[in-house]
KEKOLDO-80126 format. One record per atom (N, C-alpha, C): residue number from 0; residue in three letters; atom name; x, y, z. Coordinates in steps of 0.1 Angstrom, whole numbers. Layout:
! residues N
NUM, ALA, CA, X, Y, Z
...
//
This chain:
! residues 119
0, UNK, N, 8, -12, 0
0, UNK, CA, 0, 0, 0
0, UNK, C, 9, 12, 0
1, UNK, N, 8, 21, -7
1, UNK, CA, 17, 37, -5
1, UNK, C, 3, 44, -6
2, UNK, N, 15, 47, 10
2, UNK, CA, 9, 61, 17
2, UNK, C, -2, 75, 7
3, UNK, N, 3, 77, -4
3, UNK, CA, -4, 86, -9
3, UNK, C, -21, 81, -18
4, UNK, N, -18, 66, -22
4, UNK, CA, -32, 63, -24
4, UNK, C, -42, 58, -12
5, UNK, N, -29, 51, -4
5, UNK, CA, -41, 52, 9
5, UNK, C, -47, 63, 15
6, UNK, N, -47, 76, 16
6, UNK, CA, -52, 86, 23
6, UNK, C, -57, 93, 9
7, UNK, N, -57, 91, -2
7, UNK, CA, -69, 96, -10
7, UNK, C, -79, 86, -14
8, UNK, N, -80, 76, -13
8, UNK, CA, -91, 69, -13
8, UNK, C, -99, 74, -3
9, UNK, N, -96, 76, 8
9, UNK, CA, -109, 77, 24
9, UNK, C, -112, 91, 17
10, UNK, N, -105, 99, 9
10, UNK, CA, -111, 115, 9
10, UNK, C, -123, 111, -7
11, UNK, N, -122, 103, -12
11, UNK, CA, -133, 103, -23
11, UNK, C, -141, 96, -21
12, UNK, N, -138, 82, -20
12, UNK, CA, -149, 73, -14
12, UNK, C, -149, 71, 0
13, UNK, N, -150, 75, 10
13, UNK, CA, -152, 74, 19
13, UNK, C, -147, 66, 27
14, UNK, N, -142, 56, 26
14, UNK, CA, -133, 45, 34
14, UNK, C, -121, 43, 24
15, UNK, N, -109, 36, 30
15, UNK, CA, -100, 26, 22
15, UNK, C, -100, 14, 32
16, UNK, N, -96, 6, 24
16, UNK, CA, -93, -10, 34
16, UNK, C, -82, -19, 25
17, UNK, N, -73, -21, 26
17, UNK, CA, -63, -26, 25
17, UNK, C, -53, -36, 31
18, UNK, N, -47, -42, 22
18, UNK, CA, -33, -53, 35
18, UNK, C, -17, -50, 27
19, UNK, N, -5, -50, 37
19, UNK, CA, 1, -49, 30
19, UNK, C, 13, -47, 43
20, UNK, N, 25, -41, 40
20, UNK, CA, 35, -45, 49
20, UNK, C, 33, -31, 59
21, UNK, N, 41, -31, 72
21, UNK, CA, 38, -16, 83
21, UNK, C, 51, -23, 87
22, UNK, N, 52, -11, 91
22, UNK, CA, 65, -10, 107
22, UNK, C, 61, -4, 121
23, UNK, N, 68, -10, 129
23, UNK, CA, 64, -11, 145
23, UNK, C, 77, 3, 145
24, UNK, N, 76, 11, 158
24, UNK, CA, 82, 20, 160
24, UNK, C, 95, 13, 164
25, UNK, N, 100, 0, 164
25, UNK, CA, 113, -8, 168
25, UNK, C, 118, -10, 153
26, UNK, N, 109, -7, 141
26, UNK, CA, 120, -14, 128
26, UNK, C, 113, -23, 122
27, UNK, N, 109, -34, 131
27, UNK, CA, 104, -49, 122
27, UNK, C, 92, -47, 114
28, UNK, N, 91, -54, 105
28, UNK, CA, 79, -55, 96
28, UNK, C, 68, -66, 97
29, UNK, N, 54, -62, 95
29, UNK, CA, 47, -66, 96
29, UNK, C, 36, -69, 90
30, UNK, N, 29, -78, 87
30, UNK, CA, 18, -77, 75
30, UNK, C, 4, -73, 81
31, UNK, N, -1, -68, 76
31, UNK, CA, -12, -56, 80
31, UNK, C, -27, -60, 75
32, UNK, N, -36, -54, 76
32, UNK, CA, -49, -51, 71
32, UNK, C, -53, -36, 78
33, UNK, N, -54, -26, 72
33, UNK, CA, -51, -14, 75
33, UNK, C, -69, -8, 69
34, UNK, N, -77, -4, 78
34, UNK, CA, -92, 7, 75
34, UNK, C, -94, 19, 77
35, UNK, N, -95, 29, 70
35, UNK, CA, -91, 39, 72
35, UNK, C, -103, 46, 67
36, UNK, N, -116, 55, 72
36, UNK, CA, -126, 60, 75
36, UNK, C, -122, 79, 73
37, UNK, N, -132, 83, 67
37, UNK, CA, -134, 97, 69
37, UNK, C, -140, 102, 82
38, UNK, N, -141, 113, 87
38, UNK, CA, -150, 122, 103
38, UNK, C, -152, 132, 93
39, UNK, N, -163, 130, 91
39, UNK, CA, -169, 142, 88
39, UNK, C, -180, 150, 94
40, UNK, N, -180, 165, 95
40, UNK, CA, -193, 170, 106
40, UNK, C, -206, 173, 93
41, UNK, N, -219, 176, 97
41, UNK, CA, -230, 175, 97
41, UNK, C, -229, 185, 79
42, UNK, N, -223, 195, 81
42, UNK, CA, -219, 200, 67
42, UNK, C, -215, 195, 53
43, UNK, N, -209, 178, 60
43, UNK, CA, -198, 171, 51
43, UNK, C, -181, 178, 50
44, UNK, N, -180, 186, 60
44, UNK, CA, -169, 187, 57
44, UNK, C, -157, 178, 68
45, UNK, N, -146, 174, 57
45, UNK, CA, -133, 165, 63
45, UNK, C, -129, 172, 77
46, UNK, N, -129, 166, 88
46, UNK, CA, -123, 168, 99
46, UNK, C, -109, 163, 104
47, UNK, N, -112, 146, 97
47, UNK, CA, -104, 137, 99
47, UNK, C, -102, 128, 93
48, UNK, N, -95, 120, 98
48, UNK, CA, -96, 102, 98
48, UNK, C, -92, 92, 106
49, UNK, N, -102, 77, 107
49, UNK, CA, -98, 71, 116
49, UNK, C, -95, 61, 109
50, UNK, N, -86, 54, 115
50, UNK, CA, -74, 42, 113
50, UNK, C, -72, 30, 117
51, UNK, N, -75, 19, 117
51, UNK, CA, -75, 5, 127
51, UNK, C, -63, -1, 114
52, UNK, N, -57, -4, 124
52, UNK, CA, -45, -13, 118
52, UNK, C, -42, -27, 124
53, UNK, N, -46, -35, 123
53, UNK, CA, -46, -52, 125
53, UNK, C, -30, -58, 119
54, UNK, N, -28, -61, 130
54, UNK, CA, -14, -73, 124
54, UNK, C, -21, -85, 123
55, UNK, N, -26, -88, 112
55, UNK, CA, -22, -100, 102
55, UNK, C, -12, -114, 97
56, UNK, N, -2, -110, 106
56, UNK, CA, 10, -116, 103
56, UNK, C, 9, -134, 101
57, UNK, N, 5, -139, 113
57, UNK, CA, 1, -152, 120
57, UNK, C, -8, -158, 112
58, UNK, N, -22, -147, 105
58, UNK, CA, -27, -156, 96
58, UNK, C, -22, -157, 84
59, UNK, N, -13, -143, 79
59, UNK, CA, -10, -142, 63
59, UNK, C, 0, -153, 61
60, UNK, N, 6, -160, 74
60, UNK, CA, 19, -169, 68
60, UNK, C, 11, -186, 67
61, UNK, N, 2, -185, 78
61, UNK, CA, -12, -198, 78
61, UNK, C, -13, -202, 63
62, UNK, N, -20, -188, 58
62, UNK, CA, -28, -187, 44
62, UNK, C, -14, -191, 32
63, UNK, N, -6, -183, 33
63, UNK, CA, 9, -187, 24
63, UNK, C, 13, -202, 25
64, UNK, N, 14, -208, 36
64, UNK, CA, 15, -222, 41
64, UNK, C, 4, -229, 31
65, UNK, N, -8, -227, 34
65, UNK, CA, -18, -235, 29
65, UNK, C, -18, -238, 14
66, UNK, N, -15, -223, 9
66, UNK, CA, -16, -223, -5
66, UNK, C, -3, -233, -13
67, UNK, N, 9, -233, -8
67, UNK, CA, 17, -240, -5
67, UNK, C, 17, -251, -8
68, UNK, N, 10, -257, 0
68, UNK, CA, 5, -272, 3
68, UNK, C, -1, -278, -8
69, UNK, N, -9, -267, -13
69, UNK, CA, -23, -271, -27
69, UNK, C, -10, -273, -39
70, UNK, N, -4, -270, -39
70, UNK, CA, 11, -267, -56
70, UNK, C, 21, -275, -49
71, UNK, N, 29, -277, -41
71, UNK, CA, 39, -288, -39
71, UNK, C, 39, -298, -27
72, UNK, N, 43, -312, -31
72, UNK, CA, 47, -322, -26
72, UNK, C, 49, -322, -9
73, UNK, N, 46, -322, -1
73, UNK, CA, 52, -317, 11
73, UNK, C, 62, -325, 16
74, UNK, N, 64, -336, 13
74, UNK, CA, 73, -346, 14
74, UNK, C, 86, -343, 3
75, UNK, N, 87, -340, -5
75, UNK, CA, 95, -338, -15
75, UNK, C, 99, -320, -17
76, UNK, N, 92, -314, -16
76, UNK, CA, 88, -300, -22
76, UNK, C, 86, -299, -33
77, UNK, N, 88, -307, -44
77, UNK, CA, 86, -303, -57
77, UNK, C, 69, -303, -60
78, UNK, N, 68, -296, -71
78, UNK, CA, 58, -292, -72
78, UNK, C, 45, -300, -75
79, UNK, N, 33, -299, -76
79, UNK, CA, 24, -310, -79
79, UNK, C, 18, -309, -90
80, UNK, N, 12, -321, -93
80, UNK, CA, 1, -323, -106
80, UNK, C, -3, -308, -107
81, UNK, N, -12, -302, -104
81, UNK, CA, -13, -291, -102
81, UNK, C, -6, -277, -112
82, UNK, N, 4, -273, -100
82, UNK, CA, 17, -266, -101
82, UNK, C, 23, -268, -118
83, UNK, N, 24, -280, -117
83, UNK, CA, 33, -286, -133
83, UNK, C, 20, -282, -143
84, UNK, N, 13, -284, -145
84, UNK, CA, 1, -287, -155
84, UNK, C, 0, -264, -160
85, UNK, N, 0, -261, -142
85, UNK, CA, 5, -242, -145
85, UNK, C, 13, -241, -155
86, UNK, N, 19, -243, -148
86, UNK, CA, 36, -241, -157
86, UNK, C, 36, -244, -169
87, UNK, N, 29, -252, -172
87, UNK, CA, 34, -260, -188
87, UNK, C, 22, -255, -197
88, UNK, N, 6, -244, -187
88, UNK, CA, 0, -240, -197
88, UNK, C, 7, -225, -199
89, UNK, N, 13, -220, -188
89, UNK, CA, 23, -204, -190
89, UNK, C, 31, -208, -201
90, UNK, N, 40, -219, -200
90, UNK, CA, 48, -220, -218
90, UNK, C, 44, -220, -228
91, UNK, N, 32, -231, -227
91, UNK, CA, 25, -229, -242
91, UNK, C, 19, -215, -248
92, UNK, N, 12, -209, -236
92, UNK, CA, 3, -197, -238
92, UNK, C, 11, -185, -239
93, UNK, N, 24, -187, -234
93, UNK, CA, 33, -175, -234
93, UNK, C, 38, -167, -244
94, UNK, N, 39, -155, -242
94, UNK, CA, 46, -146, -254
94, UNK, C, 61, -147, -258
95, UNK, N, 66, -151, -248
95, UNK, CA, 77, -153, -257
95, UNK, C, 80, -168, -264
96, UNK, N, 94, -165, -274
96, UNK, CA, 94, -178, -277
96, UNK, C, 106, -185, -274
97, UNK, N, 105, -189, -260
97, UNK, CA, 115, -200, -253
97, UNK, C, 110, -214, -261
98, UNK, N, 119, -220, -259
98, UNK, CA, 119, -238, -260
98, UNK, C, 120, -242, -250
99, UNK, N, 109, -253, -246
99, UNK, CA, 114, -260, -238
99, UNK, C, 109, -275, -242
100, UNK, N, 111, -286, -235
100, UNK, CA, 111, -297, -233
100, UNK, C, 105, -308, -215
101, UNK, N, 95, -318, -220
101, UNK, CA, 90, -320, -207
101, UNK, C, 96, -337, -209
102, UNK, N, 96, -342, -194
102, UNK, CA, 102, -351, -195
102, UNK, C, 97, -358, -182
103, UNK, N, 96, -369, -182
103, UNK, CA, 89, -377, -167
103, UNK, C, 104, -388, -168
104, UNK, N, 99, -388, -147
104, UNK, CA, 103, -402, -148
104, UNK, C, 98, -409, -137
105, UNK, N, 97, -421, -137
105, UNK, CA, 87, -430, -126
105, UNK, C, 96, -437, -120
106, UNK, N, 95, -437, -107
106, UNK, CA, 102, -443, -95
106, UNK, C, 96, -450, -90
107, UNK, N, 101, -466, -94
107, UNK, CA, 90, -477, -86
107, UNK, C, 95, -474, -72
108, UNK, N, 90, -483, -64
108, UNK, CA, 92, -484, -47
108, UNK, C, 97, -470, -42
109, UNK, N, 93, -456, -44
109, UNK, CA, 99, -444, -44
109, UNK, C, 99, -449, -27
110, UNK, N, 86, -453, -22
110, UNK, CA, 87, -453, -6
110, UNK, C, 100, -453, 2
111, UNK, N, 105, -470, -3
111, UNK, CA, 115, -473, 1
111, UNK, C, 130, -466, 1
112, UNK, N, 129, -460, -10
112, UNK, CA, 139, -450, -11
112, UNK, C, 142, -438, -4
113, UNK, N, 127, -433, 2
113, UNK, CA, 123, -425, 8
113, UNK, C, 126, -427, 21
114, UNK, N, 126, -436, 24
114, UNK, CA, 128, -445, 39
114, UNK, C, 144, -443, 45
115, UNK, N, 151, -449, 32
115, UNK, CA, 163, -448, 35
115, UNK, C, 170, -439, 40
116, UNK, N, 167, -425, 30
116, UNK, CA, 170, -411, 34
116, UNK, C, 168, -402, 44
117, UNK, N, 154, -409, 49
117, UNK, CA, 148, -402, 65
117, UNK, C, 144, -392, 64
118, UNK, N, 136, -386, 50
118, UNK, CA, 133, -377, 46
118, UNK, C, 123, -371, 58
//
């Protein structure tokens, strides 16, 4: 969010609401959901604004985690059925003109192998 479209949004439409990174008066960063309201008196004219700023952090890394989960392997990290199937419609559909090449390969007993490593 920058500062200057957040405080002209609340002056035209009447609210903003947004998420996005803040700083604590110590430095560290934090991820936000920030609402930000006009005061206006009985005339309509701007007096003010009020401001609720929510740290977010705890859920925004939950939700990053989750989505995560949906695109790669958790056991492996590589990416999933999913994830790959993206990817390979971004190449085809894409503007530029890379080459590429797809390639499998099947791992019988992958378990076992998996076992060994202690993954």
């Amino acid at each position: 969010m920058y500062p200057q479209k957040t405080w002209k949004s609340p002056c035209v439409a009447g609210q903003f609401e947004g998420e996005g990174w803040r700083y604590r008066k110590d430095g560290s960063r934090f991820w936000a959901h920030v609402m930000i309201d006009t005061i206006r008196d009985e005339q309509n004219t701007l007096l003010g604004f009020a401001k609720i700023t929510r740290d977010i952090s705890e859920q925004k890394a939950i939700n990053d985690r989750i989505a995560w989960m949906a695109r790669y392997d958790a056991l492996t990290g590589l990416p999933n059925r999913v994830e790959f199937f993206e990817r390979v419609e971004k190449l085809i559909t894409g503007n530029d003109a890379r080459r590429f090449a797809i390639f499998t390969i099947d791992l019988d007993k992958f378990k076992e192998i998996n076992d060994l490593q202690a993954i």
